[in-house]
OpenMM code with the backbone's topology and positions (N, CA, C; nanometers):
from openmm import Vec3, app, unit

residues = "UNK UNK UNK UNK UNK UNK UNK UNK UNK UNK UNK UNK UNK UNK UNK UNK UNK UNK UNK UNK UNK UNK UNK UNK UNK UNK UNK UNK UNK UNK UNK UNK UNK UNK UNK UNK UNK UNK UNK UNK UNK UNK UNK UNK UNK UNK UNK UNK UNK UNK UNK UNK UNK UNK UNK UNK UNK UNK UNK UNK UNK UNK UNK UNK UNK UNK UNK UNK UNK UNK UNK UNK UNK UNK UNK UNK UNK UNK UNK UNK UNK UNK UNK UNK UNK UNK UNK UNK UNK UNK UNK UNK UNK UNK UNK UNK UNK UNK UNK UNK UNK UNK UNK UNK".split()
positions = [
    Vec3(6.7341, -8.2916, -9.6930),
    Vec3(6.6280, -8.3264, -9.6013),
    Vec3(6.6758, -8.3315, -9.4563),
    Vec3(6.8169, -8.3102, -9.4229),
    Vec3(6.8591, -8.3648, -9.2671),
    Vec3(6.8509, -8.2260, -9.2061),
    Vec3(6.9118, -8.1157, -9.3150),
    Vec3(6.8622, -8.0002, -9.2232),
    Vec3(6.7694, -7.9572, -9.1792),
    Vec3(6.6101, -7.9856, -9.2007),
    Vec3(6.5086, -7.9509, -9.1479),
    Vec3(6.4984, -7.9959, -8.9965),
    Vec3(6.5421, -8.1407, -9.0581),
    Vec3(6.5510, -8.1892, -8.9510),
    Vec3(6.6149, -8.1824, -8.8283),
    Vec3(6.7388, -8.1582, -8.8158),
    Vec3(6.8580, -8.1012, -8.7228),
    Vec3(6.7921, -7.9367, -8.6769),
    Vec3(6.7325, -7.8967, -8.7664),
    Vec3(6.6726, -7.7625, -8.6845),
    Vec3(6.5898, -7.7703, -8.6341),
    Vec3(6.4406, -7.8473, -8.6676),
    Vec3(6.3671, -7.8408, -8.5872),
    Vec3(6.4088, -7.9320, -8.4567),
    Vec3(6.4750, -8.0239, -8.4485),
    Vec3(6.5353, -8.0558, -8.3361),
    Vec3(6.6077, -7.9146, -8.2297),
    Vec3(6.6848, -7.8681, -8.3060),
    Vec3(6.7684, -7.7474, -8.2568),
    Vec3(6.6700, -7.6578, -8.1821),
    Vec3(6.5547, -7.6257, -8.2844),
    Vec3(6.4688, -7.5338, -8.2123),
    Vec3(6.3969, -7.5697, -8.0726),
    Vec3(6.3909, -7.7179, -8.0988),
    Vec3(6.2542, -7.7670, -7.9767),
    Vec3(6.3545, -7.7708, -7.8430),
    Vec3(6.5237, -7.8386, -7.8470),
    Vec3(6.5942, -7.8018, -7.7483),
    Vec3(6.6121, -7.6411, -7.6913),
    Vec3(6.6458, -7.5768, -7.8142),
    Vec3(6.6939, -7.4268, -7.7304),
    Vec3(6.5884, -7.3527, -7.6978),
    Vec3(6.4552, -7.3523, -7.8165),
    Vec3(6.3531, -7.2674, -7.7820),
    Vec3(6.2447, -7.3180, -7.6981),
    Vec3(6.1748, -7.3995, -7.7926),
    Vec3(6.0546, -7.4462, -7.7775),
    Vec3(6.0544, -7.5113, -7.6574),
    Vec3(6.1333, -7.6228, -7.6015),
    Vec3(6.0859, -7.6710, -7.4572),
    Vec3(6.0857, -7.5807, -7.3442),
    Vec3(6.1664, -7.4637, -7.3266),
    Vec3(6.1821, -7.3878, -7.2376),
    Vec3(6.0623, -7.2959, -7.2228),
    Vec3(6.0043, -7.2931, -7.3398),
    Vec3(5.8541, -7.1810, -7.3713),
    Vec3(5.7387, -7.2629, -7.2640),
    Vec3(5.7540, -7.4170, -7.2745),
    Vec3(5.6606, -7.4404, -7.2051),
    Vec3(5.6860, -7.5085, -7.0901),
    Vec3(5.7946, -7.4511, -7.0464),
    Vec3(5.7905, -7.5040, -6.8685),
    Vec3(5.8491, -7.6221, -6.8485),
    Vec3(5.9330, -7.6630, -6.9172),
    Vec3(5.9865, -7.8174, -6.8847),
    Vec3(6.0562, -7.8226, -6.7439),
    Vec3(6.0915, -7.7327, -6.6936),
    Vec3(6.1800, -7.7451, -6.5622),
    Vec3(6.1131, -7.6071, -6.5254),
    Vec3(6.0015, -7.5835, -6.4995),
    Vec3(5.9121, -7.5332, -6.3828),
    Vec3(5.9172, -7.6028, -6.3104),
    Vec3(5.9705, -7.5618, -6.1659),
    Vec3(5.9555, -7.6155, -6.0229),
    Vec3(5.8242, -7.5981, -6.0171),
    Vec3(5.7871, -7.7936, -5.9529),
    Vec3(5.6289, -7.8268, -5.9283),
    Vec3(5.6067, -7.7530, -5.7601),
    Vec3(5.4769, -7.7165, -5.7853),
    Vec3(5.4060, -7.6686, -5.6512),
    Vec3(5.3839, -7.7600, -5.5661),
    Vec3(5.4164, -7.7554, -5.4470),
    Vec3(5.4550, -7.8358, -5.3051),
    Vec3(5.2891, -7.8497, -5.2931),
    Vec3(5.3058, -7.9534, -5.2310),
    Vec3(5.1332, -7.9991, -5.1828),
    Vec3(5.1462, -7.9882, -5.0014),
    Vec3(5.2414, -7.9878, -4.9273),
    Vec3(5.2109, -7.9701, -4.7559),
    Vec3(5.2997, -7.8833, -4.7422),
    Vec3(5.2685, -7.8482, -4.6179),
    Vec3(5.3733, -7.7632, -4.5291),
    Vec3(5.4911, -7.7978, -4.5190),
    Vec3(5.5239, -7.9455, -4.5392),
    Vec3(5.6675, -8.0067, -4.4773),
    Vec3(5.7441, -7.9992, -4.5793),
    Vec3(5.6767, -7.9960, -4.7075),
    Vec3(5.7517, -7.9704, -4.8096),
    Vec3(5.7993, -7.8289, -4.8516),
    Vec3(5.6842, -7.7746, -4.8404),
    Vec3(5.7729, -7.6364, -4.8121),
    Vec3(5.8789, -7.6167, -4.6820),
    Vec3(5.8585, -7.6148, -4.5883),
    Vec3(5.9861, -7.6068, -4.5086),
    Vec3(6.1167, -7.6805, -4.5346),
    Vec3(6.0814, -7.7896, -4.6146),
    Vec3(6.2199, -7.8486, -4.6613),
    Vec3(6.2985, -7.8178, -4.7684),
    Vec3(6.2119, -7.6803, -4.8522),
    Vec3(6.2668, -7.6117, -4.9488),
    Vec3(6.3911, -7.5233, -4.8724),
    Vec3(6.2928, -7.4784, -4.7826),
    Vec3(6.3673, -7.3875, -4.7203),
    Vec3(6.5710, -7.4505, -4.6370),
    Vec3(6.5105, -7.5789, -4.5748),
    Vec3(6.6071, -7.6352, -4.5385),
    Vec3(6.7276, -7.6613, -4.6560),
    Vec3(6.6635, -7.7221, -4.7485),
    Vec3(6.7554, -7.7166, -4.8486),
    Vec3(6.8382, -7.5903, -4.8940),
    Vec3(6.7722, -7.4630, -4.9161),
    Vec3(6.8497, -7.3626, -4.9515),
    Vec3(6.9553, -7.2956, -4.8310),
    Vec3(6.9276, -7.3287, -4.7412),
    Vec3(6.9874, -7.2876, -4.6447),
    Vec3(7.0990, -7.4269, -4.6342),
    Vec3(7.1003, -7.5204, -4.6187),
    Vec3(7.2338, -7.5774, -4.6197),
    Vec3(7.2796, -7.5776, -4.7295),
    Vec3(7.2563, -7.5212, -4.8664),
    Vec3(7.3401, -7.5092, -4.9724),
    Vec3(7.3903, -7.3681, -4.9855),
    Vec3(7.3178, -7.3183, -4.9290),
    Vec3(7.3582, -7.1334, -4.9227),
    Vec3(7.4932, -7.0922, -4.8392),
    Vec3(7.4433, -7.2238, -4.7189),
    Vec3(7.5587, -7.1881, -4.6574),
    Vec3(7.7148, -7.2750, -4.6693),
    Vec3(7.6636, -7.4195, -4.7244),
    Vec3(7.7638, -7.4831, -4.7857),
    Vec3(7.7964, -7.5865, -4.6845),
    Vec3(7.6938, -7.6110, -4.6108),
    Vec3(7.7128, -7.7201, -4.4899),
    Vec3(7.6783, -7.8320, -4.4687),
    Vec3(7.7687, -7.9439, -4.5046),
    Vec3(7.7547, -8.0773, -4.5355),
    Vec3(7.6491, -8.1544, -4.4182),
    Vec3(7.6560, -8.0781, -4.2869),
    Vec3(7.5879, -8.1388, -4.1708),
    Vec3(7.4456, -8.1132, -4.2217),
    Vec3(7.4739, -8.0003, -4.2321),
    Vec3(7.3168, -7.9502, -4.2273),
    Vec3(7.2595, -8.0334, -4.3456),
    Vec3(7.3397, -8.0377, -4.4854),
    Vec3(7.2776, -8.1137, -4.5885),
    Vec3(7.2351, -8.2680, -4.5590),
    Vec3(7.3181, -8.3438, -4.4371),
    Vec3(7.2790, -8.4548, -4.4240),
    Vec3(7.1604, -8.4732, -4.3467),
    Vec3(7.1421, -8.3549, -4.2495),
    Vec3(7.0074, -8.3483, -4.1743),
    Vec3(6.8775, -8.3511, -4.2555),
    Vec3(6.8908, -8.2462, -4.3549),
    Vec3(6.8060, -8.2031, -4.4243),
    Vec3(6.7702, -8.3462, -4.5301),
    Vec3(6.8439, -8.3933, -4.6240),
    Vec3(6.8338, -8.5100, -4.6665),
    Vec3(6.7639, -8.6541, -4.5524),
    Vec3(6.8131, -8.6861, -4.4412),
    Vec3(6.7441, -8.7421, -4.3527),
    Vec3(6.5947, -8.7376, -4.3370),
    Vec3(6.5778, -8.5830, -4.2913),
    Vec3(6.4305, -8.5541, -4.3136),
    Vec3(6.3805, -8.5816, -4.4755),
    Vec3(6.3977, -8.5150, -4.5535),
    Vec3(6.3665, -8.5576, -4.7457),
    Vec3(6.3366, -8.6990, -4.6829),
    Vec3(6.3952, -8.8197, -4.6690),
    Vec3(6.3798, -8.9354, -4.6327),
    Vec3(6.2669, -8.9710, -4.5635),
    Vec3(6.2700, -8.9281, -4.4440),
    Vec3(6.1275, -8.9378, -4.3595),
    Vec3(5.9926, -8.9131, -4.4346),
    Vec3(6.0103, -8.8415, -4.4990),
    Vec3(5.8673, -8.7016, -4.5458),
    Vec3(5.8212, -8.7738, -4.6602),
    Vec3(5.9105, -8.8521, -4.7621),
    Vec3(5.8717, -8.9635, -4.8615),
    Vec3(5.8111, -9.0753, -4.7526),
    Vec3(5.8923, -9.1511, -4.6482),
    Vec3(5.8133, -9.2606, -4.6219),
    Vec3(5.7162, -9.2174, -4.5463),
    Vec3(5.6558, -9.0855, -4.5082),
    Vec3(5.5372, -9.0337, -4.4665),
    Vec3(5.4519, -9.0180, -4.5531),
    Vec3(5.4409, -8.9959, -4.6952),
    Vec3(5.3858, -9.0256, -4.8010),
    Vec3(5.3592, -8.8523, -4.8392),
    Vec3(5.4409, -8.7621, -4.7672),
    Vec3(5.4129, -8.6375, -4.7634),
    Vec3(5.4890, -8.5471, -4.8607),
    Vec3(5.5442, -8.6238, -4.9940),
    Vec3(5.6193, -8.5568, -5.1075),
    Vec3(5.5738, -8.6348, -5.2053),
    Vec3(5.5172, -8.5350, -5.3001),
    Vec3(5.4789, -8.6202, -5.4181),
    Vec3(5.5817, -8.6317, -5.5438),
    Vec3(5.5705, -8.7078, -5.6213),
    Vec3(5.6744, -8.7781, -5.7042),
    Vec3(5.7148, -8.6485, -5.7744),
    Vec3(5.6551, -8.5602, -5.8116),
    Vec3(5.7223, -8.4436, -5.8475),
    Vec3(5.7925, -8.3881, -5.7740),
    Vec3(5.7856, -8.3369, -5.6721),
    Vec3(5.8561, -8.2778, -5.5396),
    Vec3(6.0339, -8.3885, -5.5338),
    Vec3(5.9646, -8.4910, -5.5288),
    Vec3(6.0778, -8.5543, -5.5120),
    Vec3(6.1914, -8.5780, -5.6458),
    Vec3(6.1403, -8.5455, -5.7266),
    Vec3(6.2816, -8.5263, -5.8550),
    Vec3(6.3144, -8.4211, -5.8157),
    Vec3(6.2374, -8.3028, -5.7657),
    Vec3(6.3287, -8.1552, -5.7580),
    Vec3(6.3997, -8.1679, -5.6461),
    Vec3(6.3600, -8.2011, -5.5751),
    Vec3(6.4378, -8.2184, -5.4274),
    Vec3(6.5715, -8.3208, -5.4421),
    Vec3(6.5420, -8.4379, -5.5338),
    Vec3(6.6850, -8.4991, -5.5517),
    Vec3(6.7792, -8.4257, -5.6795),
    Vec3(6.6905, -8.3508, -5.7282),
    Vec3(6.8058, -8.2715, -5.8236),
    Vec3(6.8888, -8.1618, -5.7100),
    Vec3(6.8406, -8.1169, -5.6086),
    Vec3(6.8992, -8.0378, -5.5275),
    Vec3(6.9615, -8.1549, -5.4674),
    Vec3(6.9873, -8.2336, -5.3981),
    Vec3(7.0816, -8.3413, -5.3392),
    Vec3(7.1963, -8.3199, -5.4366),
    Vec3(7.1679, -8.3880, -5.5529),
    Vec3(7.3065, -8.4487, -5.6368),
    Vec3(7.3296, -8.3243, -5.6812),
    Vec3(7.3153, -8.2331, -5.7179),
    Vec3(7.4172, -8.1164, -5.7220),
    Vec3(7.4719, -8.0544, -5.5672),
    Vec3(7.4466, -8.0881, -5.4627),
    Vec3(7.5208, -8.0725, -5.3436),
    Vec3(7.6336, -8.1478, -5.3032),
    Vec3(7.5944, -8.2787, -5.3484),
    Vec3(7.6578, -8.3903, -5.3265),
    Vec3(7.7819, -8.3616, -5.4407),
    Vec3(7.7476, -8.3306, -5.4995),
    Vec3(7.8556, -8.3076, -5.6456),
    Vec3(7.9897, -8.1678, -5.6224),
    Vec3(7.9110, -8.1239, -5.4829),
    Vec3(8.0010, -7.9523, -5.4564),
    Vec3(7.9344, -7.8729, -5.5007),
    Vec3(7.8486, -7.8470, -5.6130),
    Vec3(7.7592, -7.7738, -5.6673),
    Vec3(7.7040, -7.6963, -5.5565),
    Vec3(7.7719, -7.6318, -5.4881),
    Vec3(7.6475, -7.5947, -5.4049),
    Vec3(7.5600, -7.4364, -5.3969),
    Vec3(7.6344, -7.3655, -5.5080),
    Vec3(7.6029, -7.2300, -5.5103),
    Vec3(7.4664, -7.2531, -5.6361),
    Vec3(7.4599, -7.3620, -5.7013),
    Vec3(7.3569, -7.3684, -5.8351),
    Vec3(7.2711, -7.4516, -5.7306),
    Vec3(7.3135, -7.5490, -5.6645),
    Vec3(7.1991, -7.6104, -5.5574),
    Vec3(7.0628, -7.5262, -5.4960),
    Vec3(7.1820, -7.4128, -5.3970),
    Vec3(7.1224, -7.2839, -5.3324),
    Vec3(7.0305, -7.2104, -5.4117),
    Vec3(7.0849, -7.1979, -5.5851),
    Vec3(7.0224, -7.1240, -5.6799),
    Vec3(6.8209, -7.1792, -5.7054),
    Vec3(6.8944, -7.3570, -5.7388),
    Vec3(6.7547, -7.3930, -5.7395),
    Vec3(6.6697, -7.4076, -5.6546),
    Vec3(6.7430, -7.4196, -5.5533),
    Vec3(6.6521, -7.4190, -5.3705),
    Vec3(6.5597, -7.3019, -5.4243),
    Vec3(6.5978, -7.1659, -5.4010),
    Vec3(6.5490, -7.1047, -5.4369),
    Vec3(6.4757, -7.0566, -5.5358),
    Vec3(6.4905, -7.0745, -5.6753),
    Vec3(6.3543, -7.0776, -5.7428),
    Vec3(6.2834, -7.1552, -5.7306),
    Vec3(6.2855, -7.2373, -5.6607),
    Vec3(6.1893, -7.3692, -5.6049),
    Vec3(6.1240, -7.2783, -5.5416),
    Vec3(6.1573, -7.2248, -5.4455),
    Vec3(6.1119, -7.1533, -5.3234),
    Vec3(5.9998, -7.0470, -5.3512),
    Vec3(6.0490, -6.9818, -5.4905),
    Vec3(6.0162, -6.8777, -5.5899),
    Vec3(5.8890, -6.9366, -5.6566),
    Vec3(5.8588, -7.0286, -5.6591),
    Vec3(5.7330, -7.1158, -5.7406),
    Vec3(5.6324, -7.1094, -5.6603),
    Vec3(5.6646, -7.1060, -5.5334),
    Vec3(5.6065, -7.1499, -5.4659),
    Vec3(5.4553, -7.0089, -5.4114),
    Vec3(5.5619, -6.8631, -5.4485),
    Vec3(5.4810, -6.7739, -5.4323),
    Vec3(5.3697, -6.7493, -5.5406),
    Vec3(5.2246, -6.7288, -5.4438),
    Vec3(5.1226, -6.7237, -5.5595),
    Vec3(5.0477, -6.5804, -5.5402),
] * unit.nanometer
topology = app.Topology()
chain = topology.addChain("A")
for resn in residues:
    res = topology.addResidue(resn, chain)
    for name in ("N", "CA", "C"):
        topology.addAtom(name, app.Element.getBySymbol(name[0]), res)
């Protein structure tokens, strides 16, 4: 009986959650959020701690402006802590399919 079980587990990790979008980058609701996609990929693209602290600063502002919604803001701190971590070429990566979501 455990193997059914261990597979359909197996399946819903490798297959099944990915079928339905679990880490689809959410669609930005303002302008500021889109431009801060952009900011983000660009200080991870280029690997520049200044620029990442600028850019994070603003992220900061744009929440207490009420101008990122709670979705926006997990993707945007998943791009932080993989910068923060050195990560910065998978950072740049998700900047960009973020960025990529965004086209309709």
């Amino acid at each position: 009986m455990r193997a059914p079980s261990f597979a359909l587990v197996a399946f819903c990790l490798c297959i099944g959650f990915p079928l339905v979008g679990c880490d689809h980058p959410p669609e930005v609701t303002t302008a500021e959020s889109q431009e801060l996609i952009l900011r983000f990929y660009t200080a991870c693209n280029t690997q520049n701690p200044e620029r990442l602290m600028v850019t994070k600063q603003v992220f900061q502002e744009l929440i207490e402006a009420g101008k990122v919604s709670a979705s926006e803001q997990m993707r945007f701190n998943q791009l932080v802590e993989l910068a923060d971590q050195g990560r910065w070429e998978q950072a740049a990566d998700r900047a960009y399919a973020f960025s990529q979501a965004q086209v309709r």
